[in-house]
N, C-alpha and C positions, 0 to 999 in steps of 0.2 A: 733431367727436368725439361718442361716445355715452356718454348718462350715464345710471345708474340710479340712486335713493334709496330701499333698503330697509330698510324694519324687520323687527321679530320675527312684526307680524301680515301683512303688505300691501307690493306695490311700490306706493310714494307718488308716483315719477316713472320715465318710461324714455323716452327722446329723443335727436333730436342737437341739440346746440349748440353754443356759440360760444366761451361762457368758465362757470369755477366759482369760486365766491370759496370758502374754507371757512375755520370757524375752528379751527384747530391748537390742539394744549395750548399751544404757544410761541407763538401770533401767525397770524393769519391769512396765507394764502397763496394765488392764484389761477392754475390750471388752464389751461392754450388748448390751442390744435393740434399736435401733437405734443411734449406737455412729458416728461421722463424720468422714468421708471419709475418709483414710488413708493409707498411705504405707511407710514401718519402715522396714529396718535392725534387723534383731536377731541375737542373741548372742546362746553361746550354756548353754543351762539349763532346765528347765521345764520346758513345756505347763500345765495349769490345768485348767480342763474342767469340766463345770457343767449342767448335764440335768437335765430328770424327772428322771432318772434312778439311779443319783448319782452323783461321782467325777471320773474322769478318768487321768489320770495321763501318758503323754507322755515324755521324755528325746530326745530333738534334738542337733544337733552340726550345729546351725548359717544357718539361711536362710532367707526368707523374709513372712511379713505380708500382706495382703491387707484386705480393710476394706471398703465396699459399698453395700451400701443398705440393709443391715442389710443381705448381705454374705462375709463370711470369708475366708478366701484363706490361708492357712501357705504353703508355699516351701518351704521344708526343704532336707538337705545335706542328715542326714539320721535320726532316729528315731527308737526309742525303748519306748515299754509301760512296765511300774511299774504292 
């Protein structure tokens, strides 16, 4: 699947991978290949991402998800990578 993480200044990531962890206002929830449709509220914590390449590891403070058709959308306030 294809994932971007944007913010208000910069895209911070755009790639395909594997899996997305994110953290929900309710609870963390994670991402794969063809999950259904969705768009969720986040909290401020960890994104964790997984390609061919590894684990990647971002910190946002509360933004939104969307989830369709196996592309991924995070809008985030702001973000920093580990």
């Amino acid at each position: 699947m294809f994932l971007e993480i944007i913010t208000p200044d910069a895209k911070v990531f755009e790639g395909e991978v594997d899996a997305v962890k994110v953290p929900s206002i309710s609870g963390e929830f994670e991402v794969l290949n063809n999950h259904a449709a969705i768009v969720s509220a986040l909290g401020t914590g960890t994104v964790r991402v997984a390609d061919k390449s590894g684990k990647h590891f971002f910190n946002i403070d509360s933004g939104v998800i969307e989830v369709l058709k196996n592309k991924v959308v995070i809008l985030a306030e702001s973000v920093s990578q580990q």
